[in-house]
N, C-alpha and C positions, 0 to 999 in steps of 0.2 A: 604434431601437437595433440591429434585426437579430437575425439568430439567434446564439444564446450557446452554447457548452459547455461540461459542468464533465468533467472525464476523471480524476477523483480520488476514487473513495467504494467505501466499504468496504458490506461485509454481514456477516448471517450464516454466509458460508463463510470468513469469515476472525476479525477482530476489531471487528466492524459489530453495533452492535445490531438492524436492520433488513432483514427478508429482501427479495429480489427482487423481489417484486411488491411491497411497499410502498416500497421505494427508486423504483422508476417511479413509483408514485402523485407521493411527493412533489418530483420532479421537473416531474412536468406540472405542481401546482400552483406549484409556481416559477416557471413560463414555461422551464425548458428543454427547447429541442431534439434537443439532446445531450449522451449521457453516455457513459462509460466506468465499468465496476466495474471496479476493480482491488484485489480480494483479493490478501492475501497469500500466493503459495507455491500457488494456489488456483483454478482456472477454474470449479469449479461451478457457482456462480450464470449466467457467461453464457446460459445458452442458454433458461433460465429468461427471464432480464432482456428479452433479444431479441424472446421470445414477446411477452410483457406487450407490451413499445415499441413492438410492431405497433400492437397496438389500442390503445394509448396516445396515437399520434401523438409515442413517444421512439426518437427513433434510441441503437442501443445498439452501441458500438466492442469490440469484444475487448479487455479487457486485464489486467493482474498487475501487483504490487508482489515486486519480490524484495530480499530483503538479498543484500549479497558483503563481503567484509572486502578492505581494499586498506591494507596495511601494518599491518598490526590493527585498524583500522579498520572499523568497521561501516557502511554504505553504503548506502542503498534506489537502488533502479533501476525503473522505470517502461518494462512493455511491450505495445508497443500493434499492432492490426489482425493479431498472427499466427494462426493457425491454431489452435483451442480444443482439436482431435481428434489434432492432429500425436503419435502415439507418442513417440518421444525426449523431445519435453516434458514428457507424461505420464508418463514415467518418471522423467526428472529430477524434477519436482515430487513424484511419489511419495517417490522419497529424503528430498528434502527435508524432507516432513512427518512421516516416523520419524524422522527425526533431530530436529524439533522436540517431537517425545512423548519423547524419553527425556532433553532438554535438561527438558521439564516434569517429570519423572519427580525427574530429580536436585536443581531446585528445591524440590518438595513434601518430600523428603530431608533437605534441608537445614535447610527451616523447621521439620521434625517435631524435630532434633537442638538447632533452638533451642526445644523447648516449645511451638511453633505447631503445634496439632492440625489439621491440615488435611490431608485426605485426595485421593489421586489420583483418585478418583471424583466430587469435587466439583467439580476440573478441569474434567474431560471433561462434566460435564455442561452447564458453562458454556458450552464449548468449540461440544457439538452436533456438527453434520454438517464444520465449519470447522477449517481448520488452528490448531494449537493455539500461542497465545501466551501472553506474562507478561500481557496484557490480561485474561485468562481464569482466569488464577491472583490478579490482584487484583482481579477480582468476585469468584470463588469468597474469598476472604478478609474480604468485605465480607458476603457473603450468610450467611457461620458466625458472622459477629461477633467475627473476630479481629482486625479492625481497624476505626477511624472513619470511613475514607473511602478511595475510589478510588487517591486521591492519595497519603494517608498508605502505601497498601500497598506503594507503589514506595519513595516517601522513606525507609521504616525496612526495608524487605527486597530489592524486587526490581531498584533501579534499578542503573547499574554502581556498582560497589563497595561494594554494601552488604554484608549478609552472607548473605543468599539467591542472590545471583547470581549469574549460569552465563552463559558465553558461548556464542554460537550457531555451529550448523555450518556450517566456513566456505564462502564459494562465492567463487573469484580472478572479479572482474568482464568477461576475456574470456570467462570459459566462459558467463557468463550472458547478454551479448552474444550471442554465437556460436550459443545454445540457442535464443535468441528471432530472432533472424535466418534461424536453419534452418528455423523456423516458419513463414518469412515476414512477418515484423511487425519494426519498429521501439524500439529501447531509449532512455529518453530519464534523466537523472538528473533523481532525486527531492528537490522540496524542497532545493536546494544552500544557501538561505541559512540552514540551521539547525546545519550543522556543517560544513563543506567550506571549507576555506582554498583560495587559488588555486593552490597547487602541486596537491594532491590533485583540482581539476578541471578542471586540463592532463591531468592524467594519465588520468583518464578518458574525456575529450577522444580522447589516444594511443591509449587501451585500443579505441576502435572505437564509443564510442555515438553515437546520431542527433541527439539533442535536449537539452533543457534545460527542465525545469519553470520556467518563468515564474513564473506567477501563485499564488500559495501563502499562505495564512492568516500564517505564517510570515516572509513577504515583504515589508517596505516599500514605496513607490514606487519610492525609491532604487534597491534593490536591483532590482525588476522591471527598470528601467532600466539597470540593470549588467549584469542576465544576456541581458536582451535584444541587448545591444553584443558580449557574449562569443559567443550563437549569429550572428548575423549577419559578425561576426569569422571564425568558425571553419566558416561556411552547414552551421549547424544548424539542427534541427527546433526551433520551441516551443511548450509545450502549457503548461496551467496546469487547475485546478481545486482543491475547497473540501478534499480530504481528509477528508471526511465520515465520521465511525464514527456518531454520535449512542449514547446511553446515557449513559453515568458520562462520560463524553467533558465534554458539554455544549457540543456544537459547532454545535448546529440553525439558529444565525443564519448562520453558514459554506456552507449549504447556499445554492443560487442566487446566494449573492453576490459567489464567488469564482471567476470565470469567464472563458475565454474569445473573441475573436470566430469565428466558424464559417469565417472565410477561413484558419484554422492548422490546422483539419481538412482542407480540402480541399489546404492547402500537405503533407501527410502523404501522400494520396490520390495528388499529381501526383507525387511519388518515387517511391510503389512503382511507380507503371509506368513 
C-alpha cells in the first residue's frame, strides 16, 4: 500500500480531545507515516508532536487550520510546511485568539440573558492551553448539565442562527494566504465539499491558494474525483486527511482511514524549492 498521510488532526491546542503525544501514539498504531496537526488559529502542539514523531517513527509537517470570511462567508484554510517560530504569524495568530475569547465571552452572554447558567470559567477550562471555540462552550454545556448532548448544544444555541450565536473575527482570505506564505508554507482549502459552491472556489483559486483538500470524511468518491480535476486544472497542490478532533466528536474510525498517498507530500516538498 506504501506510505500513507493523514495532514488533518486537531488537539489539545485547539478543539482536539487529545494531546500531542497521544495523537502520535495513535497514529503509529494506525500505520501512519505521516501527519500534520493542524490546530486551529494554534501552533503549540507542533514542536511537541515533532519531538514525540522522532521516537515514534511519525514524521510530523507543520501545520494550522484558519477560518477567513469571503463575502460573509466562513471559510477554513489549511496551512502547511511554514515556519512554526515566524513572528508575523505569531502575531497574527495571537490576534486571532483574543478575538476568539471575547467572541466566547459574548456567547457565555448571551446564553446567561437566555437563563443558561454557564459560566466563562467553565469555558476556559474546557478550552485549557488551546485556542478557544464553540467546540468548548458545548462541552462546557454538557459537562454543567445544561444540556443532553454535544450535538443538542449547537442545534438549540450555538450553531448559526440560533440564539447564542456570534460570529467570528473576520480574516479576507488574501491576508491569510499572504501570512502563511511569509512563513514560508503553503495554503490549501479546507474540506470544499462541505459548503463551497464553485463560484466561491474560483474565487479562492484567484485569491492565491496552493492546494485543495482532497480526501475529507466529508468527501464522496465523486467529489474526491471533482476536486482532484479542479487542482490538476488549475496545477494545484492536494492533500487530504481524517480531520480528527476525537471526544464528543466521535470520529476515532476517521482516524488512519482517511488518507493520503506520501507522493502529494513530496509533490508539496518539490514546490517549495
Amino acid at each position: 500500500m506504501g506510505r500513507r498521510a493523514d495532514l488533518h488532526i486537531h488537539t489539545t491546542f485547539s478543539d482536539g480531545a487529545f494531546s500531542p503525544r497521544d495523537v502520535i501514539a495513535r497514529a503509529r498504531e494506525r500505520g501512519l507515516t505521516t501527519i500534520s496537526i493542524t490546530d486551529h488559529d494554534h501552533t503549540g502542539a507542533i514542536a511537541e508532536a515533532i519531538d514525540y514523531g522522532r521516537t515514534a517513527g511519525v514524521e510530523v509537517i507543520p501545520g494550522i487550520e484558519l477560518s477567513v470570511t469571503l463575502d460573509g462567508q466562513e471559510i477554513h484554510l489549511l496551512g502547511y510546511f511554514f515556519d512554526p517560530a515566524n513572528r508575523a504569524l505569531q502575531e497574527f495568530l495571537s490576534r486571532i485568539r483574543v478575538e476568539r475569547r471575547k467572541r466566547a465571552e459574548r456567547i457565555v452572554a448571551k446564553l446567561n440573558n437566555l437563563d443558561v447558567g454557564l459560566s466563562l470559567e467553565a469555558v476556559l477550562r474546557q478550552a485549557g492551553e488551546g485556542a478557544i471555540g464553540r467546540p468548548h462552550i458545548a462541552n462546557a454545556l454538557v459537562e454543567e448539565e445544561l444540556v443532553g448532548s454535544y450535538q443538542e448544544a449547537f442545534f438549540r444555541y450555538l450553531a448559526g442562527g440560533k440564539p447564542a450565536y456570534e460570529e467570528k473575527y473576520q480574516v479576507p482570505p488574501r491576508e491569510a494566504v499572504e501570512m502563511i506564505a511569509s512563513a514560508g508554507g503553503w495554503t490549501f482549502i479546507a474540506h470544499p465539499g462541505n459548503n463551497l459552491d464553485e463560484r466561491v472556489l474560483l474565487r479562492l483559486i484567484q485569491e492565491g491558494v496552493d492546494g485543495i483538500e482532497v480526501v475529507h470524511p466529508s468527501h464522496s468518491l465523486e467529489l474526491e474525483t471533482h476536486y482532484r480535476g479542479i487542482a490538476g486544472e488549475y496545477f494545484l497542490l492536494a492533500s487530504g486527511g481524517s480531520d480528527f478532533h476525537g471526544g464528543r466528536r466521535n470520529d476515532h474510525e476517521a482516524f488512519g482511514r482517511y488518507t493520503i498517498p506520501y507522493d502529494h507530500v513530496e509533490a508539496m516538498r518539490r514546490r517549495l524549492r
